[in-house]
VOGU-3710 file (C-alpha; in Angstrom, 3 decimals, decimal comma):
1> xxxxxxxxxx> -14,018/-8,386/-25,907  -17,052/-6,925/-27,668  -17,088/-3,149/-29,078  -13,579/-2,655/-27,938  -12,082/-0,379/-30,094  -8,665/2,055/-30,567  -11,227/4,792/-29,969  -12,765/3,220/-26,960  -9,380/2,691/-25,588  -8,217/5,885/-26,170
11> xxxxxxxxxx> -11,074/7,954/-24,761  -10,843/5,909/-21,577  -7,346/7,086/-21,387  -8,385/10,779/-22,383  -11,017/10,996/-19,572  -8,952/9,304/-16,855  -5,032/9,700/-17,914  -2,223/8,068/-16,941  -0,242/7,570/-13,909  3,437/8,685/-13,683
21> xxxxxxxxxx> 6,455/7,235/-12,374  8,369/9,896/-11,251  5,937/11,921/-9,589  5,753/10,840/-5,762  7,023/12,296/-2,268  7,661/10,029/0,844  7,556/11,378/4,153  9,334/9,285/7,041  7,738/9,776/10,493  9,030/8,604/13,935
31> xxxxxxxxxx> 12,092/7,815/13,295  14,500/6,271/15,777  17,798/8,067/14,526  18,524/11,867/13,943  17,404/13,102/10,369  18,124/16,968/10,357  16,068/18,534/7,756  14,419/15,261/6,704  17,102/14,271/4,032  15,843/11,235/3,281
41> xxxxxxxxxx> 12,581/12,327/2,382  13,944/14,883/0,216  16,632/12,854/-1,311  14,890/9,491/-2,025  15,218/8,782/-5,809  13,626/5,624/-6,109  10,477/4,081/-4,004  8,358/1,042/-4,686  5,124/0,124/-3,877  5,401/-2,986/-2,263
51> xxxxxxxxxx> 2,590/-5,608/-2,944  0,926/-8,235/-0,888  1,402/-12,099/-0,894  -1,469/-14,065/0,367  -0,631/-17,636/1,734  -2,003/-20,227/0,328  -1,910/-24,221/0,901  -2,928/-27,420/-1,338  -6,306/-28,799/-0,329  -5,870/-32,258/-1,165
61> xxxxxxxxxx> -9,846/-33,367/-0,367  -11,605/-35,137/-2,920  -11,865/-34,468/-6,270  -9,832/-31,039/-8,140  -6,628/-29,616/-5,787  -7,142/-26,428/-5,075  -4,895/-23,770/-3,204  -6,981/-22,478/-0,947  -5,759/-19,309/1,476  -5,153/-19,378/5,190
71> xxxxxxxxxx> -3,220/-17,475/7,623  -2,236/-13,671/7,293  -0,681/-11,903/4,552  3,004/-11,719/4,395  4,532/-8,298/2,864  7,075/-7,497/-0,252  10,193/-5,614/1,249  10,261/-1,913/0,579  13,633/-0,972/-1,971  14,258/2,811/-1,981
81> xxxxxxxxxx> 17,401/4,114/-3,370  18,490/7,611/-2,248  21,042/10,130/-3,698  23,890/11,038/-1,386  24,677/14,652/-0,552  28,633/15,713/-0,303  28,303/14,870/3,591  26,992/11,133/3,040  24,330/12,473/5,481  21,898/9,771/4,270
91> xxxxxxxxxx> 24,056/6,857/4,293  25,078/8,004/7,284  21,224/7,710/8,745  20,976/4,523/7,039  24,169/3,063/8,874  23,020/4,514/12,226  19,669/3,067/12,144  20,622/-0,247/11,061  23,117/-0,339/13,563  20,368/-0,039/16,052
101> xxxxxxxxxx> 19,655/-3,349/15,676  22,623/-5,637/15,900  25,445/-3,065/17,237  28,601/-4,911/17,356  30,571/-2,601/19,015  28,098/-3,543/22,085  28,576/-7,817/20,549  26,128/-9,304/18,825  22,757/-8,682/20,839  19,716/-7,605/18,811
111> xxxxxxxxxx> 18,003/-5,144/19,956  14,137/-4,637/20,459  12,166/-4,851/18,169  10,127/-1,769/19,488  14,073/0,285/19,508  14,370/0,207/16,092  11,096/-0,525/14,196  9,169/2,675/15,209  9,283/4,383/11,949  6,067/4,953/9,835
121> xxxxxxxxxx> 7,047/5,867/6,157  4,357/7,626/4,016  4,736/7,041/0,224  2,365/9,573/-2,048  1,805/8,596/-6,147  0,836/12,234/-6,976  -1,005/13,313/-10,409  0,152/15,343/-12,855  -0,135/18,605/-11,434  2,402/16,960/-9,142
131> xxxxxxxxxx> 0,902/18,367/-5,553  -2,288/16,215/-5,695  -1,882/12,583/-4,135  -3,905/10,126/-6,658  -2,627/6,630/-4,018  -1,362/6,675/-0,848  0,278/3,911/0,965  1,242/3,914/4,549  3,800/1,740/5,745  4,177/1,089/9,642
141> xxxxxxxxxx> 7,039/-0,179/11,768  9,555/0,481/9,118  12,946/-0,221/9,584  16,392/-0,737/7,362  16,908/-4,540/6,952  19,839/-4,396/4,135  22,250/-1,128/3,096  23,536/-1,844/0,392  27,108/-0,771/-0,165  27,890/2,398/-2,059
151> xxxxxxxxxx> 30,832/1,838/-5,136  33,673/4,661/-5,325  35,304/4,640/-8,915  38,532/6,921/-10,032  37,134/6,499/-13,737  33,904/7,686/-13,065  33,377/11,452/-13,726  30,516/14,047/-13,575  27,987/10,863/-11,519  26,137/11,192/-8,404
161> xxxxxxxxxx> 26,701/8,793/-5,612  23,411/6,586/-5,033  22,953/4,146/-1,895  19,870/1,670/-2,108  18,275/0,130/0,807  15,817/-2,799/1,401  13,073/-1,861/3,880  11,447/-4,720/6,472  8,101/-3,249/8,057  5,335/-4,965/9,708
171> xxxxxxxxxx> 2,184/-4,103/7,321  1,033/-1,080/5,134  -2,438/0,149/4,728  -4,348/2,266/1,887  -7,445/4,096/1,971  -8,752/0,891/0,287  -7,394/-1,377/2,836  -9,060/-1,741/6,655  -7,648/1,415/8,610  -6,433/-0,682/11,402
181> xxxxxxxxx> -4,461/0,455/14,007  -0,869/-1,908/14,784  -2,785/-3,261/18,155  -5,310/-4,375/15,926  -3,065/-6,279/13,523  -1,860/-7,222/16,724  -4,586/-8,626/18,151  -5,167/-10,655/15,180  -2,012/-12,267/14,382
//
């Protein structure tokens, strides 16, 4: 690349920064289980933002293959790992929601989809202040698809108990993204 230089570099990164890891805040909204005082928002440790994958096919016409796109995007599941208070309050909510949707003390019926996937979770990259949100992602119809088991050790002193969870939703939007409501999406699936 032409005229790129350390000092080019490193006035681009002067005038714009860098974004951190560990400054973010997610808010769950709607949920379909009790969460007194919002303890998983306040306890998540760990939050990804999920990407996109964009289906794609071989055109085998004449001439060069190419993979050409069709169909709507599918979504990356969400991982969040949370740490767990003295109560196991939020393994607790974990359990409870995910037992909304195959409870087998009732057999093995799933439940709607509408029952348990009503959850919108908001996940906030904030700058370095730490109060100001630089990205913003918006995931809708949330719900827990794995919880992952949580290990108890008698050799393991002075640790905090962690329990991770895989996320399923239907779609997530950014301020960059269409602003399309879930009958939209809907509509065009």
């Amino acid at each position: 690349m032409a005229g790129f230089t350390i000092d080019t570099f490193a006035s681009k990164l002067s005038s714009v920064g860098l974004a951190s890891p560990n400054k973010f805040k997610v808010s769950f909204d709607v949920l379909p289980v009790k969460d007194e005082n919002r303890m998983l928002d306040f306890m998540c440790e760990t939050v990804d933002i999920a990407g996109r994958n964009v289906q794609t096919m071989t055109n085998i016409e004449y001439g060069f293959r190419r993979e050409v796109a069709y169909n709507a995007p599918t979504f990356n599941p969400l991982s969040m790992t949370f740490i767990c208070t003295g109560e196991f309050r939020e393994k607790r909510i974990l359990d409870k929601w995910n037992n909304m949707i195959v409870d087998t003390s009732k057999g093995s019926d799933v439940a709607y989809y509408n029952t348990y996937a009503t959850a919108k979770l908001t996940v906030d990259a904030l700058g370095p202040d730490g109060e100001t949100t630089m990205h913003s992602v918006e995931y809708h119809e949330v719900y827990p698809k794995s919880v992952q088991s949580v290990q108890l050790n008698h050799s393991t002193q002075n640790a905090t108990l962690r329990v991770a969870a895989e996320f399923q939703y239907a779609y997530w939007l950014t301020k960059e993204t269409n602003n399309r409501t879930s009958r939209d999406v809907d509509a065009v699936q």
